[in-house]
N, C-alpha and C positions, 0 to 999 in steps of 0.2 A: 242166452244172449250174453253176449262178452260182455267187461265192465266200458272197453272203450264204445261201443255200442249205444247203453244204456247211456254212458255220460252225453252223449250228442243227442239224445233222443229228449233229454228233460225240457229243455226250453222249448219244443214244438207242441204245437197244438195237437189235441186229437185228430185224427183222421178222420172224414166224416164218412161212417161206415153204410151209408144206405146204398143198396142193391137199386140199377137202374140201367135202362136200353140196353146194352150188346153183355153187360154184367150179368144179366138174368140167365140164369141155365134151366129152367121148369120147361116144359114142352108146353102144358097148356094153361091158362090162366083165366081167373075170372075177373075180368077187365071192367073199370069205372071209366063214364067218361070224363071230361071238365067237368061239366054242370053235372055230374054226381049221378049220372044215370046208368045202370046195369046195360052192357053192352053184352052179356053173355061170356058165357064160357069159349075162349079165342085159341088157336094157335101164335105161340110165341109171335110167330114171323109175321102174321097178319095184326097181331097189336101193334107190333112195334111199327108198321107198315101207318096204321092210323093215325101214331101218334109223330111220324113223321110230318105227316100229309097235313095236319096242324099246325105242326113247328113246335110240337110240344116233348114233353119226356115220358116216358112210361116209368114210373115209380110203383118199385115192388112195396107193398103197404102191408101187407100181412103174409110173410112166407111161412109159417107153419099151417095155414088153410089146408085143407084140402078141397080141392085145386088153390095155389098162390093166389092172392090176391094184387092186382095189381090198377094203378090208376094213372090216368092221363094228365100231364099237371105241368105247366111254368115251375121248376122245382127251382130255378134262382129266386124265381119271385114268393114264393112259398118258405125258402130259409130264412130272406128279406124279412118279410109279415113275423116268422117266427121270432128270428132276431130284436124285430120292434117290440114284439111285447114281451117278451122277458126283457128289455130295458125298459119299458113301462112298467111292469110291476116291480122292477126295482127302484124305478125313480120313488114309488107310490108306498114301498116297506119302510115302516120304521124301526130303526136300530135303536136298541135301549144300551144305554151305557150301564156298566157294572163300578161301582168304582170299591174297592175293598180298605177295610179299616183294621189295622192289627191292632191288640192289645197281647200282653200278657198274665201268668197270676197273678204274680206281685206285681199289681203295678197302682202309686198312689191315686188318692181322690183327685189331683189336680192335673196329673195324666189324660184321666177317665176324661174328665172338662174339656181338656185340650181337642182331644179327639173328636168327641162327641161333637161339636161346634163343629170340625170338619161333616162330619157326616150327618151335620144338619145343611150345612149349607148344600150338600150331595143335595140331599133329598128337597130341598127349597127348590133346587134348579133342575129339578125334573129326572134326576137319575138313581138307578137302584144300588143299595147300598150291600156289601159284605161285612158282614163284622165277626172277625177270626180272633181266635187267640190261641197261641204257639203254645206247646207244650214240650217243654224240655227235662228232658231225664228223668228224676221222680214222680214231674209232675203228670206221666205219663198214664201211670200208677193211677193219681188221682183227676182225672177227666174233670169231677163235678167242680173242681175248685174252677178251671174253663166256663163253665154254665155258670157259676156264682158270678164271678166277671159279667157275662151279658144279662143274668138280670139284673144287677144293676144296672145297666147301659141302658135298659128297651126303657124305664119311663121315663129316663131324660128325651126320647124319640117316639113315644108315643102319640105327643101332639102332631107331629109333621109326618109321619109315616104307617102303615101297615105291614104287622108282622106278616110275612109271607112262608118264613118258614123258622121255627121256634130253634131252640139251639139244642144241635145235635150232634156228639163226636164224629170226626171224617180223618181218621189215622192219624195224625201228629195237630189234627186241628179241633177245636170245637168252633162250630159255625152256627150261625143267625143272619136271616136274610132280610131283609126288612126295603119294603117298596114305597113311594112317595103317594100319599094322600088324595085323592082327586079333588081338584079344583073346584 
């Protein structure tokens, strides 16, 4: 695909790829009706014939079957219902907030305070906490001096929080995860 192509192509929606009436190319099929009932194994031209006679669509459902599978269906109204509940279960998902806290090795007791106060109040208001610390050039060498950093940090957060994940190096970070206490 060319790049002038591909650039016009980004902002569109997928294409909705489902196989249906004059699209179907299978000769014979094993046809569902509406109400879900096995109509047998059909001639292409005689489903599609049914699902005319209805006002309905012949939607291919399973084409690696052997014989295709296919069903008789309102497929506007069937995207509809599908469309409804995936924005229902999305109304219904809850998002957790991440919020991240950096430190580094050297960094003083009143730093430490500063911070930590942020990353209480994180966790007072119901969101999950990162608490990173950067490691630069020698201190690369030395990781542990990173995890010295968050043990100090976790019993100032121990009362408002649950370790979720203890401090572990992650390339240029040592990391601790720590989640908010249940009410």
């Amino acid at each position: 695909m060319s790049r002038q192509n591909n650039r016009n192509n980004r902002g569109r929606k997928k294409q909705d790829e489902t196989v249906m009436n004059d699209k179907i190319r299978d000769k014979e099929l094993r046809v569902l009706s509406d109400e879900g009932e096995q109509l047998g194994i059909l001639p292409r031209d005689k489903a599609l014939q049914i699902a005319d006679n209805k006002g309905l669509d012949l939607v291919l459902v399973s084409p690696n079957a052997k014989p295709p599978v296919a069903k008789i269906m309102d497929y506007g109204k069937f995207k509809y219902e599908q469309e409804k509940k995936k924005k229902e279960a999305r109304k219904n998902q809850k998002t957790i907030d991440v919020k991240e806290v950096k430190f580094s090795c050297k960094i003083a007791d009143g730093d430490i305070a500063y911070k930590v106060k942020h990353a209480r109040e994180f966790l007072e208001a119901g969101k999950h906490v990162k608490l990173r610390v950067f490691l630069r050039g020698r201190e690369m060498a030395n990781p542990e001096w990173g995890v010295e950093v968050l043990k100090r940090v976790w019993p100032m957060l121990e009362d408002v929080g649950n370790l979720e994940q203890d401090a572990r190096r992650d390339g240029r970070y040592v990391n601790m995860y720590v989640t908010p206490k249940k009410k």
